[in-house]
C-alpha positions as CSV (number, residue, x, y, z in Angstrom):
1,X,-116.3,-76.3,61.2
2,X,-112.6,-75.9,61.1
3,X,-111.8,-79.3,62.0
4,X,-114.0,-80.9,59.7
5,X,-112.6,-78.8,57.0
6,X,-108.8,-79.9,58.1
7,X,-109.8,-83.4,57.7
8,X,-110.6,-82.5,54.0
9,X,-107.5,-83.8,52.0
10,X,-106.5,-80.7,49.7
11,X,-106.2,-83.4,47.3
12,X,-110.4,-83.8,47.2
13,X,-110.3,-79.8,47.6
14,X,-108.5,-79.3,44.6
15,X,-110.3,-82.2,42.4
16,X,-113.6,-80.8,43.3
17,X,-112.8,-77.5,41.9
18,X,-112.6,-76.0,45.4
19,X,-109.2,-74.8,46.2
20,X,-108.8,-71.2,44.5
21,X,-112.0,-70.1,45.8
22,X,-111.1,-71.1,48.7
23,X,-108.2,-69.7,49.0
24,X,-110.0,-66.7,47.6
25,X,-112.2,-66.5,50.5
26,X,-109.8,-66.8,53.0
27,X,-108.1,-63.4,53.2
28,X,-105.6,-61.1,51.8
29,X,-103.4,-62.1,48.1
30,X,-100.5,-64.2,49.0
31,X,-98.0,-61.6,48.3
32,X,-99.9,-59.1,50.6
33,X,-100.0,-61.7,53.6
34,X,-96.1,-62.4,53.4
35,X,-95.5,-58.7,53.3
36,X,-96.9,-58.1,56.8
37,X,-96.2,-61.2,59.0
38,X,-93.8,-64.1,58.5
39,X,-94.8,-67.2,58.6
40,X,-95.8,-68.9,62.2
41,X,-96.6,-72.7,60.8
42,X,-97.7,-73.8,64.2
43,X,-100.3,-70.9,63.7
44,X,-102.3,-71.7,60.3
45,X,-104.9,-72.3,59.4
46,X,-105.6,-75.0,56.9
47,X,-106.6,-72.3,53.7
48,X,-103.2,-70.5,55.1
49,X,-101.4,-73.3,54.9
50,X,-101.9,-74.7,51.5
51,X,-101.4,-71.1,50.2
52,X,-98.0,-71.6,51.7
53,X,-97.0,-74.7,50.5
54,X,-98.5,-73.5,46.4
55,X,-96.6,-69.9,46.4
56,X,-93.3,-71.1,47.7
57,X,-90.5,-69.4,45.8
58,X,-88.0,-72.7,46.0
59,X,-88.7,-75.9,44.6
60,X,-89.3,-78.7,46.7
């Protein structure tokens, strides 16, 4: 299930109306996860990852 999931672009995710409850679903508030575990990129998950890359702090 995960890998068909990862092959989802987050582009389709987010145009169907899918990515905050997704995002929702898939653990603790952003601000809670940071708090107890930095960030392993080799390690995420695909839900983990997109919260990453929408609550950075610096602009791209």
């Amino acid at each position: 299930m995960r890998d068909l999931i990862a092959r989802i672009p987050v582009a389709r995710i987010r145009d169907a109306g899918l990515l905050e409850e997704l995002l929702k679903l898939s653990g603790p508030a952003p601000a809670e996860a940071a708090a107890e575990q930095p960030m392993d990129i080799k390690s995420m998950g695909v839900a983990d990852l997109v919260r990453a890359a929408l609550n950075r702090s610096t602009p791209a």
